[in-house]
C-alpha positions as CSV (number, residue, x, y, z in Angstrom):
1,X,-5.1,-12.9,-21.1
2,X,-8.0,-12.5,-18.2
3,X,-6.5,-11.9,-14.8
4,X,-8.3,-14.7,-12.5
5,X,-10.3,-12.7,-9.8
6,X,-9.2,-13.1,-6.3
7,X,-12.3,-14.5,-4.0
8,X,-10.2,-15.3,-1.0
9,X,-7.0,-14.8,0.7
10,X,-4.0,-17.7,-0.3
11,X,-2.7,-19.7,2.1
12,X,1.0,-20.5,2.4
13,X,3.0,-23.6,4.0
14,X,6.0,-21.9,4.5
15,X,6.9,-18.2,6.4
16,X,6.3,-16.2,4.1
17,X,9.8,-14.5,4.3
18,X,11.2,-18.0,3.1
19,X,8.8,-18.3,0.3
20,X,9.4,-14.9,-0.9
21,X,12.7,-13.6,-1.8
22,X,12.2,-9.9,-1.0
23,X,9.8,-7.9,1.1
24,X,9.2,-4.5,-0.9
25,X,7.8,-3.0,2.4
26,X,5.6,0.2,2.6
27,X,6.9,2.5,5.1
28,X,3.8,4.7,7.0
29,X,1.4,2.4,8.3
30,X,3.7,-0.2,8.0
31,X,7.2,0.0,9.7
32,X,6.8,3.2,11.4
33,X,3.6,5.5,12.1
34,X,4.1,9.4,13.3
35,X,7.8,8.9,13.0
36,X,7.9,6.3,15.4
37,X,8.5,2.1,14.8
38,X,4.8,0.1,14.9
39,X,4.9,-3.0,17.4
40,X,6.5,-6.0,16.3
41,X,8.3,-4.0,12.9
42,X,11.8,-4.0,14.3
43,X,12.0,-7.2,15.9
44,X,10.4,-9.2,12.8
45,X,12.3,-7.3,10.4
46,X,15.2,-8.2,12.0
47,X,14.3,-11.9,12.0
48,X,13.3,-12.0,8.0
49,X,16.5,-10.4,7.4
50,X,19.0,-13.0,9.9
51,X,17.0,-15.5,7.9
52,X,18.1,-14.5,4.9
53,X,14.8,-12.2,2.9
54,X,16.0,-9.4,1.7
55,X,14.3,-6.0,2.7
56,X,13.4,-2.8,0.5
57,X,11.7,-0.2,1.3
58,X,9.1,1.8,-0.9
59,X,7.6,5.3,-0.3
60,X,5.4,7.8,-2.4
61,X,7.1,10.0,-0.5
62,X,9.1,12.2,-2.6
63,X,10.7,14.8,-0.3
64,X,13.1,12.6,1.6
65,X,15.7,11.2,0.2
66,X,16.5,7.5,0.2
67,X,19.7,8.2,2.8
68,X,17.3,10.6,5.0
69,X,14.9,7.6,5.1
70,X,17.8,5.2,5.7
71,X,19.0,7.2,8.6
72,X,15.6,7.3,10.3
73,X,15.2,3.9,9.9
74,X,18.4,3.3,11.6
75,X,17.3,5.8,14.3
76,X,14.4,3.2,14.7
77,X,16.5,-0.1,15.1
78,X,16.4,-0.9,12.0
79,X,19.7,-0.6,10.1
80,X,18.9,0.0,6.6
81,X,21.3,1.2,3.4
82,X,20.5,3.8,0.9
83,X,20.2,1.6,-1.7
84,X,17.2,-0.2,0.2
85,X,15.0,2.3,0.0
86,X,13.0,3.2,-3.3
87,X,11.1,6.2,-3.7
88,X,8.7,7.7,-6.1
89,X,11.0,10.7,-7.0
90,X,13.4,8.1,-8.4
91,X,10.5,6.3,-10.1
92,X,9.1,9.7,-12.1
93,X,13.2,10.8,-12.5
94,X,13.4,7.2,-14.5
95,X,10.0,8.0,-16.3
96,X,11.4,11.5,-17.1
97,X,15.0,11.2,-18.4
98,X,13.2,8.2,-20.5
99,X,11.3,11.1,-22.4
100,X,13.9,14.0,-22.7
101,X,17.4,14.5,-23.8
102,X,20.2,14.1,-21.5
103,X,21.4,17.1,-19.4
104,X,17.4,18.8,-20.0
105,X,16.4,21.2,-17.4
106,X,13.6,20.2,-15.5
107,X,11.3,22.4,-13.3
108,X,11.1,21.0,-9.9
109,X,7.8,21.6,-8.0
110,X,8.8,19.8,-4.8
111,X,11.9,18.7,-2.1
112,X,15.4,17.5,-2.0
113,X,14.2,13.7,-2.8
114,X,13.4,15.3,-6.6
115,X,16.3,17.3,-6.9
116,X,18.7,14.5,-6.1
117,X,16.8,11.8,-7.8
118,X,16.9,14.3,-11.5
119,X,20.7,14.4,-10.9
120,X,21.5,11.1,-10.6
121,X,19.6,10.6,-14.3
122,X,21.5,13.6,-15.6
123,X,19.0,15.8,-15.3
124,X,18.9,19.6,-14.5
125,X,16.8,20.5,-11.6
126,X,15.8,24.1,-12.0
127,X,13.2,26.5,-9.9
128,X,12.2,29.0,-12.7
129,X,9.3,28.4,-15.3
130,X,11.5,31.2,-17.6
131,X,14.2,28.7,-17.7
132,X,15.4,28.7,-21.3
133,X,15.1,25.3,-23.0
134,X,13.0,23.7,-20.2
135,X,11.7,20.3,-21.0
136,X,10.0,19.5,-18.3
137,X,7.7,19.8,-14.9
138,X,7.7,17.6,-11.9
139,X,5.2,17.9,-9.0
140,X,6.6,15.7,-5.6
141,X,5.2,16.4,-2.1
142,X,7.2,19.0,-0.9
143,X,6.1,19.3,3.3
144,X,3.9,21.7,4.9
145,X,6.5,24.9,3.9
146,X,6.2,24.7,0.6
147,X,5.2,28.1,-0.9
148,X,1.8,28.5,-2.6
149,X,4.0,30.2,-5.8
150,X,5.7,27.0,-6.6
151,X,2.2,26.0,-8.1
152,X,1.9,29.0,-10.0
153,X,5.4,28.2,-11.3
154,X,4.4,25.0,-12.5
155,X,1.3,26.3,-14.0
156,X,3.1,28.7,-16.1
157,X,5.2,26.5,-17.5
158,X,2.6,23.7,-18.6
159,X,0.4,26.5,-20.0
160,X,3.2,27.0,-21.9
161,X,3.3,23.4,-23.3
162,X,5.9,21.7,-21.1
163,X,5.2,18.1,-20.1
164,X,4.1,18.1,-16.7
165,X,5.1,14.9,-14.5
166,X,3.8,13.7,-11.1
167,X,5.7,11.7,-8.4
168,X,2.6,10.5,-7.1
169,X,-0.8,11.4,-6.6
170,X,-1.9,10.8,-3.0
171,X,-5.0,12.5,-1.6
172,X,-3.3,12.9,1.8
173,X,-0.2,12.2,4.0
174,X,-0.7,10.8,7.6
175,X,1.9,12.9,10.5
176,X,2.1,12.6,14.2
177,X,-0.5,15.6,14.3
178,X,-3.4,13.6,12.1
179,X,-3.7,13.7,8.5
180,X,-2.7,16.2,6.2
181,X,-3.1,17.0,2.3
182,X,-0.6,15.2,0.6
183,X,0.6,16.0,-3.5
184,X,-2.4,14.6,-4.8
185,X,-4.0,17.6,-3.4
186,X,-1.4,19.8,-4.9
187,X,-1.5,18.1,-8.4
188,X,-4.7,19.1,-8.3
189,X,-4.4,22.5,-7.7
190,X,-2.3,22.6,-11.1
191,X,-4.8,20.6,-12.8
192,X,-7.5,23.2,-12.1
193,X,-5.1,26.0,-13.0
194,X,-3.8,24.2,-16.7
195,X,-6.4,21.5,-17.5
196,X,-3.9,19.4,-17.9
197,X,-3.2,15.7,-16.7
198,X,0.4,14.7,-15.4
199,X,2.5,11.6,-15.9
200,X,2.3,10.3,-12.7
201,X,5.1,7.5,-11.4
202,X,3.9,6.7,-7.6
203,X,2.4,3.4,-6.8
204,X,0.2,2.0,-7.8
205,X,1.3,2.4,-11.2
206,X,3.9,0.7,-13.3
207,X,6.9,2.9,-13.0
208,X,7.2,2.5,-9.6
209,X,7.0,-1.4,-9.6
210,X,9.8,-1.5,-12.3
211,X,11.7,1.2,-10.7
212,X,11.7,-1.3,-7.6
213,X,12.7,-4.3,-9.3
214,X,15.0,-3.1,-11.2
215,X,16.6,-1.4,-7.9
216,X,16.6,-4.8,-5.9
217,X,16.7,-7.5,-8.0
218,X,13.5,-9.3,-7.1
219,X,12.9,-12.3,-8.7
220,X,9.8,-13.5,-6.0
221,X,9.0,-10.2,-4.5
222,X,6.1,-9.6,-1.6
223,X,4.5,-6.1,-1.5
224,X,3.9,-5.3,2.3
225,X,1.2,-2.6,2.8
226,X,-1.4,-1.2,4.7
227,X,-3.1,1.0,1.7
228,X,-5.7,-0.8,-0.7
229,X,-5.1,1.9,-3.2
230,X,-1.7,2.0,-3.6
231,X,0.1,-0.6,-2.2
232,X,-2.1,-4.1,-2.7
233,X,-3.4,-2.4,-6.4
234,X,0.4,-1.6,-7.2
235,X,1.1,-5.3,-6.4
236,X,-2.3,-6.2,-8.5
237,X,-0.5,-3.6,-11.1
238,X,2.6,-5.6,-11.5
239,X,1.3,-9.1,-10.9
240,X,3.2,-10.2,-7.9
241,X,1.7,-10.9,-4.4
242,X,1.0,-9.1,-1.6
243,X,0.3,-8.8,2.1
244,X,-1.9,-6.4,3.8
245,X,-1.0,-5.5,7.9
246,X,-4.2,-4.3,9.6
247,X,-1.8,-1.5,11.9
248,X,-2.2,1.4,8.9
249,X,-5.4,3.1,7.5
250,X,-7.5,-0.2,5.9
251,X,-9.7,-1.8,8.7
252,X,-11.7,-4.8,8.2
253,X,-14.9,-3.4,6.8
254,X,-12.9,-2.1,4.0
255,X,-11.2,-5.5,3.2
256,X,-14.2,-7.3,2.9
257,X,-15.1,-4.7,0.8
258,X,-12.3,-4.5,-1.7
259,X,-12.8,-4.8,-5.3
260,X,-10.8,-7.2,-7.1
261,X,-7.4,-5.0,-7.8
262,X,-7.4,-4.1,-4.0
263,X,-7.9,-8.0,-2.5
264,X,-4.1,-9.2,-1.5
265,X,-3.2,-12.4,-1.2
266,X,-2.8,-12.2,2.8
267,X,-3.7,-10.7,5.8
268,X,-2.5,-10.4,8.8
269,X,-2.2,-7.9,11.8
270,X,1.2,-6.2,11.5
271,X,5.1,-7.5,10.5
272,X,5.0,-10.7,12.2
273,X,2.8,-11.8,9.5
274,X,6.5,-12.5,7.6
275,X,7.2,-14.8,9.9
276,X,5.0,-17.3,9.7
277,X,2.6,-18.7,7.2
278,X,-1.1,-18.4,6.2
279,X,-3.7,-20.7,6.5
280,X,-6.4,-22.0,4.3
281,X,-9.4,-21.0,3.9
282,X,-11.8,-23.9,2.4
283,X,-15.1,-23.9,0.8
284,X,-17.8,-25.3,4.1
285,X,-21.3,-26.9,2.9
286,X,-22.3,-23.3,3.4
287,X,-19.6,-21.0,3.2
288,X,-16.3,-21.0,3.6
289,X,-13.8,-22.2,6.5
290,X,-10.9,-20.8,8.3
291,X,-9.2,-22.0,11.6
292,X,-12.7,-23.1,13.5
293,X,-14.5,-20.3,11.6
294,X,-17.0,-20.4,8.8
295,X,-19.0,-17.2,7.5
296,X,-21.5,-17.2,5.5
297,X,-23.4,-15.2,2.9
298,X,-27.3,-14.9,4.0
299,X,-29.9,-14.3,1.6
300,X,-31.0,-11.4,4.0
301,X,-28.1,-9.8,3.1
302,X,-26.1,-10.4,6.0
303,X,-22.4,-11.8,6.0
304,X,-22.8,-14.3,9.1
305,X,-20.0,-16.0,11.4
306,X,-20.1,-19.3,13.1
307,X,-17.9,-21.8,15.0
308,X,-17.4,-24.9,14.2
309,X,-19.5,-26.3,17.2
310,X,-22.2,-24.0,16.5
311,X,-26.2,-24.1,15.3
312,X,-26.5,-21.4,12.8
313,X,-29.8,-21.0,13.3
314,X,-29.6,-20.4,16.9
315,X,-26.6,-17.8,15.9
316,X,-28.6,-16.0,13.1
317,X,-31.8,-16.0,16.0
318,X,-30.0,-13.9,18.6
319,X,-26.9,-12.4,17.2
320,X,-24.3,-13.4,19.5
321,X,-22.9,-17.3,20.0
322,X,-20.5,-16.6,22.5
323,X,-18.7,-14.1,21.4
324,X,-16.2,-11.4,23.1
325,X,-13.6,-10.9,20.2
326,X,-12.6,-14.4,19.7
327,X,-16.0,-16.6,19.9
328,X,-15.1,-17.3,23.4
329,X,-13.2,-20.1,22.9
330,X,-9.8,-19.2,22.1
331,X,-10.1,-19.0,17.9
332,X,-7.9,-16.5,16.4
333,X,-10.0,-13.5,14.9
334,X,-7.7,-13.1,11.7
335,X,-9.1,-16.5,11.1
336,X,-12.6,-14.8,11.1
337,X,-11.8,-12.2,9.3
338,X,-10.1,-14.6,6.4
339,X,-13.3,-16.6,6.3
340,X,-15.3,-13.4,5.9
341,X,-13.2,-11.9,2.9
342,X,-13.4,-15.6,1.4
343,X,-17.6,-15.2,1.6
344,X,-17.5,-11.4,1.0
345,X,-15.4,-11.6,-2.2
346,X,-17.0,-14.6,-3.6
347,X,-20.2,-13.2,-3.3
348,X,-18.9,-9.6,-4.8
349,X,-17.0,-11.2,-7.5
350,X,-16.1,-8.5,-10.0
351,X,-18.0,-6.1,-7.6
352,X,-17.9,-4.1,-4.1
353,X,-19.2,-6.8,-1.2
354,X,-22.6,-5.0,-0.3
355,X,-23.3,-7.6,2.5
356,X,-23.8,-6.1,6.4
357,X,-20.9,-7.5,8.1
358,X,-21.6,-5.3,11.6
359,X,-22.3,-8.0,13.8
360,X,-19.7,-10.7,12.6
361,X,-16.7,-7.8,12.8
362,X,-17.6,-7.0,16.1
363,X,-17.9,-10.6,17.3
364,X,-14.3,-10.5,16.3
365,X,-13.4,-7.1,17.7
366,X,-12.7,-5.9,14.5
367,X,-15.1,-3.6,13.8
């Protein structure tokens, strides 16, 4: 069956935290950023969950473990059980006890999350590659302390044959400091010491979606993220919908950019976005309408925004039509922005929008 390409963002009649039954929420970039709670997160979780939406929580992060993550999260104002958080080291400890006996010892190339999520399959976590019987290797972030040895541990053992598995494969980690290399970086290191390739579980690849849903229970889940690459293509992935916050690492340009597996279904600026619904974004005699905004797609090559009240020529003549981040007259930019994706991804289709959107994101205060 074809997947139908997404050309612009849904709308929604309802909050979204009544039409869905479960928020599987990304955590950096999302709820917290540098250790410390993005505005609006606590108070609108807090509202989805009195309402009744249940809340889980779902990290790449493989070196904390899901009642570490829980306690910070309390720490935050947001009271959270263990059981509400999902991580990637449970996703690729699923993936691995499918493939290996029971009770197999398994080389851990990482942090506590690993160790504890191996045990709880009945795995062996052990930290030698001469390990006698080992079955297996697994790569998680493992913080800024881990030793440089521990990849030369690994790559002793997968020259040796042993199956080598990653929790994730993320380029880089974001910290209260800036951004720092995160396991992708270190998976690669063992690729270019073995050759090999790893099973990787992290989003945005199927074991961690089924290692969330079976974990919660989901039957109309919403992925909440801030990352085109993992969290909106790991919703894409496993065919449910999804909701990108603009208070993580995706801005605008990118959006409108987005190829078809990293276009979610909404967009909004940060947590409150679960509160309420979206609006709809219609096809104009030109382009395509949102809240008082209509962009279109110029044959010059230029992705164009307009009021409702205004002459596009006179807009396309001098660039500007009032504008100082909301058009001057009150309209909400997210509407903007929605109309834009809606003409950007149209006129992409299965592509990358090429279309100079410079001056309508800065007329938005987006840029």
């Amino acid at each position: 069956m074809t997947r139908q390409i997404r050309t612009s963002p849904a709308a929604c009649d309802q909050s979204l935290h009544q039409a869905y039954d479960t928020a599987l929420l990304d955590l950096d970039g999302v709820v917290y950023a540098g250790g410390r709670a993005i505005g609006h997160a606590v108070e609108s979780l807090a509202a989805a969950r009195a309402d009744g939406m249940h809340l889980a929580y779902v990290t790449n992060n493989a070196l904390r473990t899901p009642e570490a993550v829980a306690e910070h999260l309390g720490e935050l104002g947001i009271p959270t059980d263990a059981a509400e958080v999902i991580t990637s080291a449970q996703a690729v400890a699923r993936l691995i006890a499918e493939q290996v006996e029971p009770g197999s010892k398994v080389l851990v190339i990482g942090g506590e999350g690993l160790r504890v999520a191996l045990r709880e399959r009945g795995l062996v976590p052990v930290e030698s590659a001469d390990e006698e019987g080992l079955a297996a290797v697994v790569q998680g972030y493992g913080g800024p302390d881990l030793a440089w040895g521990r990849f030369a541990e690994a790559s002793y053992a997968i020259n040796r044959g042993v199956p080598w598995y990653a929790s994730n494969t993320d380029l880089t980690i974001p910290g209260a400091r800036g951004i720092a290399p995160g396991n992708g970086a270190a998976v690669e290191v063992v690729r270019i010491a073995t050759g090999a390739e790893p099973q990787v579980a992290g989003k945005p690849l199927p074991p961690m979606h089924r290692e969330t849903v079976l974990r919660t229970g989901a039957k109309r889940p919403l992925v909440v993220g801030d990352r085109l690459d993992t969290d909106i293509e790991g919703a894409f992935n496993g065919e449910v919908d999804s909701l990108l916050v603009l208070t993580g690492v995706t801005d605008a340009e990118q959006l409108l950019r987005a190829e078809p597996r990293h276009r979610p279904t909404y967009v909004d600026r940060d947590l409150r976005g679960l509160l309420a619904g979206q609006p709809e974004v219609v096809p104009a005699a030109e382009g395509f309408r949102c809240g008082g905004w209509t962009a279109v797609a110029l044959n010059n090559g230029v992705l164009e925004l307009r009021e409702d009240d205004e002459d596009g020529e006179d807009y396309e003549e001098t660039g500007e039509g009032g504008g100082n981040g909301n058009g001057g007259s009150g309209l909400d930019p997210l509407d903007g922005l929605r109309a834009l994706c809606a003409a950007a991804w149209t006129a992409a289709a299965e592509d990358v929008c090429t279309l100079d959107a410079a001056k309508a994101l800065a007329r938005l205060g987006l840029q």
